[in-house]
C-alpha positions as CSV (number, residue, x, y, z in Angstrom):
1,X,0.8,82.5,-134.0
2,X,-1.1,85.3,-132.0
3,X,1.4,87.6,-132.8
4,X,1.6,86.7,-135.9
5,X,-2.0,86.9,-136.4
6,X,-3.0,90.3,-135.4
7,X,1.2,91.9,-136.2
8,X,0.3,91.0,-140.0
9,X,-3.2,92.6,-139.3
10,X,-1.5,96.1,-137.8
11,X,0.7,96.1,-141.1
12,X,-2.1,95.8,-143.4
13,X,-3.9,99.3,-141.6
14,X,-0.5,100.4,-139.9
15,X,0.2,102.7,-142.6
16,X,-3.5,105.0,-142.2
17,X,-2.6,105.6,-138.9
18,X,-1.3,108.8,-139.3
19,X,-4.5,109.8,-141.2
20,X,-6.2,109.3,-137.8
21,X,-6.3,111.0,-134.5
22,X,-7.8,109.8,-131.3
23,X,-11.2,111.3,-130.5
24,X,-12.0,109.1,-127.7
25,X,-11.3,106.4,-125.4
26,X,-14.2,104.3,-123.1
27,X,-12.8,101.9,-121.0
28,X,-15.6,99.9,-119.2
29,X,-15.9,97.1,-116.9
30,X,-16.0,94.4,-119.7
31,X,-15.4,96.1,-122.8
32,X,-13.1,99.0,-124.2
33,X,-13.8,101.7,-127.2
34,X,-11.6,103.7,-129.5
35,X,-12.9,106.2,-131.0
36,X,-10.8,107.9,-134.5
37,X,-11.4,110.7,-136.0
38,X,-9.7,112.5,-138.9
39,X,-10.5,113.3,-142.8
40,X,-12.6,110.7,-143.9
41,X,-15.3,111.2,-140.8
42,X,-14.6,109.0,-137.7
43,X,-14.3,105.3,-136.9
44,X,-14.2,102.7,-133.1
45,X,-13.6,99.6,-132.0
46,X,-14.5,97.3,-129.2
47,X,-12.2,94.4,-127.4
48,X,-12.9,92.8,-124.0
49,X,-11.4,94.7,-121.2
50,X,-9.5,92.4,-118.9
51,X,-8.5,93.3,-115.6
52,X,-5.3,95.9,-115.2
53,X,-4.9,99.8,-115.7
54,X,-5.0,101.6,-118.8
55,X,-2.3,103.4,-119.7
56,X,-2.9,107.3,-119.6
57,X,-0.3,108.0,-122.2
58,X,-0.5,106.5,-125.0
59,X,-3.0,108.4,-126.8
60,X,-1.8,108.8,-130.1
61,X,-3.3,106.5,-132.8
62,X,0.4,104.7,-133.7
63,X,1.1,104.1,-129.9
64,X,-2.1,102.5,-129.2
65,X,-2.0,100.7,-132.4
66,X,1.6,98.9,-130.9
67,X,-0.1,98.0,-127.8
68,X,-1.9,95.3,-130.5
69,X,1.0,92.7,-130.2
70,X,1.9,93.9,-126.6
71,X,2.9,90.8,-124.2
72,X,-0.1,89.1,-122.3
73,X,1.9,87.8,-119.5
74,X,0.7,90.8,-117.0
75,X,-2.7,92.1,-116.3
76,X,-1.3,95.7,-117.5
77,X,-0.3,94.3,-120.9
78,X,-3.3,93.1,-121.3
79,X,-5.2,95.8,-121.2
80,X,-2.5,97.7,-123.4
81,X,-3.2,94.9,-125.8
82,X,-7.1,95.2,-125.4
83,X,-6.9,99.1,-126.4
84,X,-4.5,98.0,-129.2
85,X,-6.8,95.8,-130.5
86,X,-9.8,98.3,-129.9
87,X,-7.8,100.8,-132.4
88,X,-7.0,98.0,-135.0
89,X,-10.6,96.7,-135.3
90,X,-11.3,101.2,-135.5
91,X,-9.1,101.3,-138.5
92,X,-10.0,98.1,-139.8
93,X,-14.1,98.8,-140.2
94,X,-13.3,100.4,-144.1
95,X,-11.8,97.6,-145.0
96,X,-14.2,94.8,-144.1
97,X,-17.7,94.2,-146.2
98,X,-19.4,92.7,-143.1
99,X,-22.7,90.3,-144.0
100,X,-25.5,90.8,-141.5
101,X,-25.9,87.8,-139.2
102,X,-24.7,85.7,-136.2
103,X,-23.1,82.3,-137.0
104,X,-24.3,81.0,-133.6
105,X,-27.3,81.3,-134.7
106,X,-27.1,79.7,-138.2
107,X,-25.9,76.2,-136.9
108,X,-27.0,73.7,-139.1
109,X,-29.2,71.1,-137.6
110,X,-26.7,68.0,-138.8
111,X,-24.1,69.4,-136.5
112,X,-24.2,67.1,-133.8
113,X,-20.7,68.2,-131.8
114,X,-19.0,71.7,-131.4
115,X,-16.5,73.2,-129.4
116,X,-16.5,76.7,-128.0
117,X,-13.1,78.4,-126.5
118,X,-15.1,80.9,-124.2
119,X,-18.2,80.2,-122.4
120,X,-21.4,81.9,-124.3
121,X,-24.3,81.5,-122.7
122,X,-26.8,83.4,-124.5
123,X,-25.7,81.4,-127.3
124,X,-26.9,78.1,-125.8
125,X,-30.8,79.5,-126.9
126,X,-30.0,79.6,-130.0
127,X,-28.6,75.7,-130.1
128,X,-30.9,72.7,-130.5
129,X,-29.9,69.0,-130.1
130,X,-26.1,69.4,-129.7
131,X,-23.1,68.7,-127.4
132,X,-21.2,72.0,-126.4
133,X,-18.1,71.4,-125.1
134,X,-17.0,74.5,-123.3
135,X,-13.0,75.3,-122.5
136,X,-12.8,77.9,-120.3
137,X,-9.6,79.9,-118.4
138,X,-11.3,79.3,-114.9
139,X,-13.5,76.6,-113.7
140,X,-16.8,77.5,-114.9
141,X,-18.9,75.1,-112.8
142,X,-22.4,74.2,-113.6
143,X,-23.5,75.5,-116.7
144,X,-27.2,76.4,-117.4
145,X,-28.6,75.4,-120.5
146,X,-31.5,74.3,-122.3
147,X,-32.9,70.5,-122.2
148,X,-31.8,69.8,-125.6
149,X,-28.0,71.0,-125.1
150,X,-25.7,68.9,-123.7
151,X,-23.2,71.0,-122.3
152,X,-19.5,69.9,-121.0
153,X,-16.9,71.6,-119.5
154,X,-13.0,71.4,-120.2
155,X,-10.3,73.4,-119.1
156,X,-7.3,74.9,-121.7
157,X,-4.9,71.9,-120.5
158,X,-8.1,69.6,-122.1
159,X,-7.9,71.5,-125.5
160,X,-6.9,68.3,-127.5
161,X,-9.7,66.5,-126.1
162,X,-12.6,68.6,-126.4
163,X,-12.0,69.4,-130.0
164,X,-11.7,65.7,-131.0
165,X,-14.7,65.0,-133.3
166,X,-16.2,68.3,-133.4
167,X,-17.6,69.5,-136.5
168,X,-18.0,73.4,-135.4
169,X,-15.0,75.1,-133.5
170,X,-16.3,78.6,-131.8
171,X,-13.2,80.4,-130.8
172,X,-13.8,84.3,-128.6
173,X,-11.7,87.0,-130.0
174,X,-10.5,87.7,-125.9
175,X,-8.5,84.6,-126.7
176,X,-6.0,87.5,-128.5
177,X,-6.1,89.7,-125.2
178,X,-5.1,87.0,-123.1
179,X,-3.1,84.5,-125.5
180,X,-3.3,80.9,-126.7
181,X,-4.9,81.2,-130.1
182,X,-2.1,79.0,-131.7
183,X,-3.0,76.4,-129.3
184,X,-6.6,76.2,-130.0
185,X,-6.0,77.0,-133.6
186,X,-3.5,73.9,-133.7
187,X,-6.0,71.3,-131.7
188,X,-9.2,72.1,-134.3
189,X,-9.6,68.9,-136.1
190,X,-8.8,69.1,-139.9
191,X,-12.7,68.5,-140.9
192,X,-14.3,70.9,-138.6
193,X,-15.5,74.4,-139.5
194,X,-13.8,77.2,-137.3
195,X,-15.2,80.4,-136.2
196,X,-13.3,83.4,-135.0
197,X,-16.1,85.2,-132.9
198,X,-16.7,88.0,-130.9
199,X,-16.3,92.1,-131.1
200,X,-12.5,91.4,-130.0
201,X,-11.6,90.1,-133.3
202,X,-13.3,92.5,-135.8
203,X,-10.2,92.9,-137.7
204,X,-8.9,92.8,-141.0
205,X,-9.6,88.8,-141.6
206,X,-7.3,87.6,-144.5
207,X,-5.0,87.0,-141.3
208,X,-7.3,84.8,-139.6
209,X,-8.4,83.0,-142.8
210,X,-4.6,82.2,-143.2
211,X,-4.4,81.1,-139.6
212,X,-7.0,78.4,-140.4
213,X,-10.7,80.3,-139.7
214,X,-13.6,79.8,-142.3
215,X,-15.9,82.6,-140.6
216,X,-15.3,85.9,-138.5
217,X,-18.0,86.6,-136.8
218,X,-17.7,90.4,-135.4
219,X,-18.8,93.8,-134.5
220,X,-20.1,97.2,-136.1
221,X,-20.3,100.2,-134.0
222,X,-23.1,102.5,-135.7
223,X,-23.8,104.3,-132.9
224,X,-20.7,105.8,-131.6
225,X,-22.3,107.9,-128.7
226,X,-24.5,105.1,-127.9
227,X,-22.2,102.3,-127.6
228,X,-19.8,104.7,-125.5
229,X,-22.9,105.4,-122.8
230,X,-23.3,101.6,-122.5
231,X,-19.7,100.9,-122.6
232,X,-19.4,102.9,-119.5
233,X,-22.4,102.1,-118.1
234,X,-20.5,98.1,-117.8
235,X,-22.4,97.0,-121.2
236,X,-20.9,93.8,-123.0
237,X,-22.3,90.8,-125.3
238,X,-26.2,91.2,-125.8
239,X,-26.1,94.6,-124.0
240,X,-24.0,95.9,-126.8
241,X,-26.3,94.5,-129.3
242,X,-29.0,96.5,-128.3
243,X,-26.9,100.1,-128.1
244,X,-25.5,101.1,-131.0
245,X,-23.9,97.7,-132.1
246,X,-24.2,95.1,-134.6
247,X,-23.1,91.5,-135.2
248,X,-21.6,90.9,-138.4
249,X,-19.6,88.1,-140.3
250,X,-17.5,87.3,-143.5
251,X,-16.9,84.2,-144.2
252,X,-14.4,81.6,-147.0
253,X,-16.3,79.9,-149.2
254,X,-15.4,76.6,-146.3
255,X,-18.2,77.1,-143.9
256,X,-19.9,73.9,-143.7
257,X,-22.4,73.4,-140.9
258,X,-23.7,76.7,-141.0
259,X,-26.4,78.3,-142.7
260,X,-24.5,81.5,-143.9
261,X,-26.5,81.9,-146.9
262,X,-29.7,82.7,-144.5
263,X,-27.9,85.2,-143.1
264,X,-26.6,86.9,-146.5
265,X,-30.0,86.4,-148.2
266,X,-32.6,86.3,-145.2
């Protein structure tokens, strides 16, 4: 289904690559950035950088574009994919009205349970009188948090169980650089709201509203120059935020335990 997910994504922009050329390319410590540019003006891109070595090739728009469904079995390929889907979120930003507004920070006080594939930290200020239940790659070990959240800890082999009963499914778009979006896609229980979040998946979203997401939750780069300077500098998450980069979200009309319309109208 990851394939599947971001290959019906490529075909819907595939066809405007040839309109675009590659101005640049940032590869940080945490995050990556494609930069287009061509008759309309210029467009980027973020994903998560995951260890490996960029190719130093591949630097026309199409052939970075094809490393979007490239396999994530090696740490190469996954940084092939990461650029691919740096250029695919690039080419996507015309084509996606994005609302102002973090759904982390619109959960709606009823929520009592979520579940968040990816461990978000600065996240846990914005939660008040909830169980997070974390799944993480890697042992995370003790987790930080305020008072009122009750955090716990699962690893990918738990999926099944930390979803059960949760009413709010956050899901990191660096689940689609290193794989196993079907699997937490296919564990969400039928009643619970999912979220697709992160600068990773700022793609076309009719894809990941097929898939099963009510929300995606991503990334606007205003600042080109900006963002590149912190990208290099090792920037990710918050960092980000504050250079050049803003959080965005569009959202079916599904997204029950979140406050969108505080966002759209605040």
């Amino acid at each position: 289904m990851t394939t599947d997910i971001v290959g019906r994504a490529v075909d819907a922009v595939g066809d405007e690559a040839d309109d675009w050329g590659v101005d640049r390319v940032a590869v940080g410590n945490a995050v990556v950035l494609v930069e287009l540019t061509g008759p309309a003006g210029s467009l980027a891109g973020l994903a998560h950088r995951p260890q490996g070595t960029p190719p130093r090739t591949d630097r026309d728009v199409a052939a970075l574009l094809d490393g979007a469904t490239a396999p994530t079995d090696t740490d190469d390929g996954r940084v092939r994919r990461a650029l691919g889907l740096a250029t695919l979120n690039a080419l996507s930003v015309p084509h996606v009205d994005w609302q102002r507004g973090d759904p982390m920070a619109l959960l709606d006080t009823a929520v009592d349970v979520i579940a968040t594939v990816g461990l978000f930290r600065p996240a846990f200020r914005k939660f008040d009188d909830v169980t997070v239940r974390v799944i993480e790659r890697e042992p995370t070990g003790d987790v930080t948090a305020p008072s009122s959240v009750r955090v716990e800890t699962y690893g990918p082999d738990e999926t099944a169980r930390a979803m059960a009963g949760a009413e709010v499914v956050f899901i990191t778009g660096s689940a689609f650089v290193y794989g196993g979006v079907d699997g937490y896609l296919g564990a969400v229980p039928d009643a619970a709201t999912v979220v697709v979040i992160g600068a990773t998946a700022s793609f076309v979203p009719d894809p990941l509203f097929e898939a099963g997401a009510d929300v995606v939750a991503g990334a606007v780069v205003d600042d080109a120059a900006q963002a590149r300077a912190a990208v290099a500098a090792g920037a990710c998450g918050t960092d980000l935020h504050e250079a050049g980069v803003r959080k965005g979200f569009v959202a079916t009309d599904h997204a029950a335990g979140l406050s969108l319309e505080t966002a759209e109208h605040g």
